[in-house]
C-alpha positions in Angstrom: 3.6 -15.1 -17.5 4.1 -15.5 -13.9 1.7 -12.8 -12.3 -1.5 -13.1 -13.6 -3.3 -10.7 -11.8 -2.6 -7.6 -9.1 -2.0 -9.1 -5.8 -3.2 -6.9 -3.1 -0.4 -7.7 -0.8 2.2 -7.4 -3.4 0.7 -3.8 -4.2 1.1 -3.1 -0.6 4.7 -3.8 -0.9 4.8 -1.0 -3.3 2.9 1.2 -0.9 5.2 0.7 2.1 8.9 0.0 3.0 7.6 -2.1 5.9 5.5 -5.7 5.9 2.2 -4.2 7.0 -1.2 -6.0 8.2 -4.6 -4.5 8.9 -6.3 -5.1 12.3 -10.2 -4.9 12.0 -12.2 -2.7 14.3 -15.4 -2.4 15.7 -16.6 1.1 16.8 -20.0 0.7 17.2 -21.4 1.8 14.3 -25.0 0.7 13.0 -26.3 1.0 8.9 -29.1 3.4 8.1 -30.9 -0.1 7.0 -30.7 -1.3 10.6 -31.7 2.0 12.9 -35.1 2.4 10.3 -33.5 5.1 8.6 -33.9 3.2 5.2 -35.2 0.4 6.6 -35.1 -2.6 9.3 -32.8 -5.8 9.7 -30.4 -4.9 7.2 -29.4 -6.9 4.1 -29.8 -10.2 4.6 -27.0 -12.2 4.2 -25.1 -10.1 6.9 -23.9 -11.3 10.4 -21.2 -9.4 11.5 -19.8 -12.0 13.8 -18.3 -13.6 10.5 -15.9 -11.1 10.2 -15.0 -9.7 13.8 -11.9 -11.6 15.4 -11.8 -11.7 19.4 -10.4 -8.8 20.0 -12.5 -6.8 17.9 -15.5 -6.3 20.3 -17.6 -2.8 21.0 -17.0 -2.7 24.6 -13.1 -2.1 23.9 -12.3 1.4 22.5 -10.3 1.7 19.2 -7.2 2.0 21.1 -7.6 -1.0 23.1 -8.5 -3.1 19.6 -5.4 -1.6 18.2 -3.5 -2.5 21.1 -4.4 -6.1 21.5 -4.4 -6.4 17.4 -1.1 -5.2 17.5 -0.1 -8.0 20.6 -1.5 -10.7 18.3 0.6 -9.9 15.6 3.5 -8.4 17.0 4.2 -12.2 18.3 5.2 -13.2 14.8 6.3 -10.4 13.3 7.8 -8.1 15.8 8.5 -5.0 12.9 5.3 -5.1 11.4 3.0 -2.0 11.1 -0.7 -2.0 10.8 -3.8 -0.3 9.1 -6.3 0.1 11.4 -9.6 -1.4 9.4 -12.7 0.2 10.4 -14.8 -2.6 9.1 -17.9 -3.7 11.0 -20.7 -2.0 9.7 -21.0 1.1 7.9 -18.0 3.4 9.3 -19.1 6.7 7.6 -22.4 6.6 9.2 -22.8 9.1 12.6 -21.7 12.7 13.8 -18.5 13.8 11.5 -16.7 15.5 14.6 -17.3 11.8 16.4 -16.1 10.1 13.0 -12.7 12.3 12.8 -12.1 11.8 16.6 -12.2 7.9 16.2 -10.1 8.0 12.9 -7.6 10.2 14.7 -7.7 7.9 17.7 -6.6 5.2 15.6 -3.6 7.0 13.8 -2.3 7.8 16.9 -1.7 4.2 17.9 1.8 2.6 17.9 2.9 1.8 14.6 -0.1 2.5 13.0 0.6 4.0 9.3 -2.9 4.3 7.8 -6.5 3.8 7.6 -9.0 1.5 5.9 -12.8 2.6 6.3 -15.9 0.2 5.5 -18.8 1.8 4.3 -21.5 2.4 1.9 -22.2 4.4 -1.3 -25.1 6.1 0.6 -22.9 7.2 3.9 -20.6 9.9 2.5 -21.4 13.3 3.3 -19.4 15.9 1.7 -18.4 17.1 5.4 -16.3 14.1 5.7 -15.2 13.7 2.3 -13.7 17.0 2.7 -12.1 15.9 5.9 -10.6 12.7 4.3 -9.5 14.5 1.0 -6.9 16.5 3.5 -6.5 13.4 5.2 -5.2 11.2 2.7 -2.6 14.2 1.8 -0.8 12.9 5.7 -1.4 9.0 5.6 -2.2 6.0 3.5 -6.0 5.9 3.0 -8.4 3.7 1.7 -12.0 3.9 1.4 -14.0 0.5 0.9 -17.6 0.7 -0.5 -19.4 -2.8 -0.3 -21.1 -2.6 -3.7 -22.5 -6.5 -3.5 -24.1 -6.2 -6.7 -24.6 -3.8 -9.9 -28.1 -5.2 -10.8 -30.9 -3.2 -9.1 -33.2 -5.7 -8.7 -30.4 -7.8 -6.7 -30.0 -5.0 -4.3 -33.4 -4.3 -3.6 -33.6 -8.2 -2.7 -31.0 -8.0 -0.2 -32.2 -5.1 0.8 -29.2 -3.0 0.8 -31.4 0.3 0.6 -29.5 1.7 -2.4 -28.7 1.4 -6.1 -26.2 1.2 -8.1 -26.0 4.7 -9.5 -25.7 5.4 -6.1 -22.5 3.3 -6.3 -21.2 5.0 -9.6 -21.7 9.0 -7.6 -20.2 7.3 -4.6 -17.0 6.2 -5.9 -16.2 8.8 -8.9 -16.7 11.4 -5.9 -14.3 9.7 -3.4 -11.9 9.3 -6.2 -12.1 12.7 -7.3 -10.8 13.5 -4.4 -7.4 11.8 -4.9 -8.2 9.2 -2.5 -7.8 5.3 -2.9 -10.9 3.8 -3.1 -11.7 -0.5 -2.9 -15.3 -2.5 -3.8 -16.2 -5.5 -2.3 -19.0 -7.8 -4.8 -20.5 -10.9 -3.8 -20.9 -13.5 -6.5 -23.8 -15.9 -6.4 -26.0 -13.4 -5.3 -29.8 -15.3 -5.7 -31.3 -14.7 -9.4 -27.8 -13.7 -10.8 -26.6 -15.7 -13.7 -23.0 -16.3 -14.3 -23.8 -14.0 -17.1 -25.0 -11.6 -15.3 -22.1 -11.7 -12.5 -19.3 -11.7 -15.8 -21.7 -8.3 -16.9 -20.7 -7.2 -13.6 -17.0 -7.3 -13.6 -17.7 -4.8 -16.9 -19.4 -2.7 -14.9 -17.0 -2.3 -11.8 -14.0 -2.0 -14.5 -15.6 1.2 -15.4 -15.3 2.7 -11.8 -12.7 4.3 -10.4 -11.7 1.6 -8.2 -8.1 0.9 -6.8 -9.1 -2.0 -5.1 -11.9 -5.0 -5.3 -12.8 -7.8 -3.0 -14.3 -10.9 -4.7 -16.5 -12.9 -2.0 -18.5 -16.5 -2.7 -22.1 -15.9 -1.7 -22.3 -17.7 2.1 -25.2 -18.6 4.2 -24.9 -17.5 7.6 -27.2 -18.7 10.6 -29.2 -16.0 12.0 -29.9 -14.2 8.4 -32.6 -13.2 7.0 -31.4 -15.2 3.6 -30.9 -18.2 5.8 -34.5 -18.4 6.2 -35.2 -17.4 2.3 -32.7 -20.2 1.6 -35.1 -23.0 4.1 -38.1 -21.7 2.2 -37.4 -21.9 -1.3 -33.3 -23.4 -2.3 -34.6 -23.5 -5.5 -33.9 -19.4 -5.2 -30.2 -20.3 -4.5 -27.5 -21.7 -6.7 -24.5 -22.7 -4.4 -21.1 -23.1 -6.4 -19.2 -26.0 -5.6 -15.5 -25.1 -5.4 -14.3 -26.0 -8.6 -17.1 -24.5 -10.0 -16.6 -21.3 -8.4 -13.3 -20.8 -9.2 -13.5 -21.1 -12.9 -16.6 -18.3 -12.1 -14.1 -16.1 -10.4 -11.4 -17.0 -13.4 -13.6 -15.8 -15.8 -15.1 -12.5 -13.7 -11.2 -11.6 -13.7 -10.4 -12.0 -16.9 -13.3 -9.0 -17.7 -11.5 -6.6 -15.4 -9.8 -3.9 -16.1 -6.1 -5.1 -15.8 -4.6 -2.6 -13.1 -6.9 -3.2 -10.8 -5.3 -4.9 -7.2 -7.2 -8.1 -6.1 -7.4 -8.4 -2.6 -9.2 -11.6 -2.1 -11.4 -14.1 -4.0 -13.0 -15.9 -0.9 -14.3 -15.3 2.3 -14.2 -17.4 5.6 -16.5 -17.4 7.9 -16.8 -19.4 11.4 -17.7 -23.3 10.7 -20.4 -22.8 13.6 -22.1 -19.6 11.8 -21.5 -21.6 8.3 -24.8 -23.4 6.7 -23.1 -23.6 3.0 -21.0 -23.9 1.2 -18.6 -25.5 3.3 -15.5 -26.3 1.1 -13.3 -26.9 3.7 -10.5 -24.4 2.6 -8.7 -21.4 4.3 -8.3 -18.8 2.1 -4.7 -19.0 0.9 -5.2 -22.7 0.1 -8.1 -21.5 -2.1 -6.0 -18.6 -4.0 -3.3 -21.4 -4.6 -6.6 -23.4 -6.4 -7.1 -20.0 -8.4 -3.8 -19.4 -9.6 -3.1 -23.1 -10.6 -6.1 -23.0 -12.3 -5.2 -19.8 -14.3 -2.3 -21.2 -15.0 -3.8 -24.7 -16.8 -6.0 -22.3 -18.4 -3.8 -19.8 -19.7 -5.2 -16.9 -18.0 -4.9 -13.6 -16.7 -6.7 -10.5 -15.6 -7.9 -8.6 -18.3 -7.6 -10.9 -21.8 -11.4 -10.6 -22.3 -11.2 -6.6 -22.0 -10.4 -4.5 -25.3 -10.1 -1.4 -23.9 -10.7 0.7 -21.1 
């Protein structure tokens, strides 16, 4: 068996005739659990400078992003189209007709061929699903709901300001819709067992979900989970890496087998980065995986019967 599970950038290949990369954006958005709407501070592992590359800033418009996203990658690959990734924050969240005029800002950039939004299971109002239901039948779309966690009591500590049968409505109501839609989890989450996170992967096989991102649980300076973590480590269980990636072997053998991995790891800045510091960029660490699967004779899927 040579592919042992659904690689998100071989998928893509399937998707387009073209090598395609996505270029992040930030439009300003906030998260009802920032602006007091839900709540105050948001959850508390995020700092959205881990994810935002230099050009990605809120003083440039989308267009400009695009434009200087497109420069940066145009230099290698001079063919390549892009998604434009609305990623930092919750992209769903603010005035539909000011939503649909940013989207449409970003399709009509140069060479881009679809969109990727970021958001959450509580930021989709049936105005704008109804919008991105006619929307997908023109472009490639994807919807991306962070999910984090399926275990109530997790999200309430990380104060996401929503539950997981918000998640389930969220996703079976995008997807009804004939649209794409990805999860991102976070493993390690404080007071989840590897049991627990392998219950997990049951649960998200039973969604609707195209896509999944797998992340490592990180501590960022500046959190609120930062300063939970100089309180009380005892609260934390940091994976080494080999130990992580038997963890994130054994949450993929419990998925349902058609779904496309697109990651297993994030990387965040070395000067935002308390722990765990492995030292590894994240192809480096997908080569670990898929050695690894290979010594152990795995694949995506063997522990599922049937879905």
């Amino acid at each position: 068996m040579t592919q042992r599970y659904n690689d998100f950038g071989q998928w893509l290949r399937t998707q387009f005739p073209h090598k395609v990369q996505k270029i992040s954006l930030n439009a300003g958005f906030t998260c009802p659990n920032r602006d007091g709407t839900k709540g105050w501070g948001g959850c508390t592992y995020c700092n959205n400078q881990t994810f935002n590359p230099e050009y990605c800033r809120t003083e440039r418009s989308v267009t400009e992003q695009l434009k200087e996203g497109h420069q940066f990658f145009a230099r290698k690959y001079p063919d390549m189209k892009f998604l434009a990734y609305f990623q930092a924050y919750t992209n769903t969240y603010g005035d539909t007709k000011r939503l649909i005029a940013l989207y449409e800002e970003a399709l009509s950039a140069p060479d881009v061929v679809g969109l990727v939004i970021g958001t959450r299971p509580d930021c989709m109002p049936d105005e704008l699903l109804d919008y991105l239901e006619e929307l997908n039948r023109r472009t490639f779309l994807l919807v991306e709901y962070g999910i984090e966690s399926t275990n109530d009591e997790t999200l309430h500590r990380i104060n996401r300001g929503h539950t997981f049968a918000e998640t389930v409505e969220a996703v079976k109501r995008t997807a009804s819709r004939g649209i794409r839609v990805g999860g991102h989890v976070i493993l390690g989450l404080p007071g989840e067992s590897p049991e627990m996170i392998i219950e997990q992967a049951r649960d998200v096989s039973a969604l609707p979900l195209t896509t999944l991102k797998l992340h490592q649980l990180q501590l960022i300076r500046g959190t609120r989970m930062a300063h939970e973590y100089e309180l009380c480590p005892e609260d934390f269980h940091l994976y080494d890496v080999d130990e992580y990636i038997d963890l994130v072997i054994d949450y993929v053998e419990h998925l349902r087998p058609d779904m496309v991995l697109e990651r297993f790891v994030s990387q965040s800045p070395r000067e935002l980065l308390i722990a765990p510091d492995w030292g590894l960029k994240n192809h480096e660490f997908t080569a670990r995986v898929r050695r690894r699967m290979e010594e152990r004779n795995s694949w995506q899927g063997k522990a599922t019967t049937a879905f």
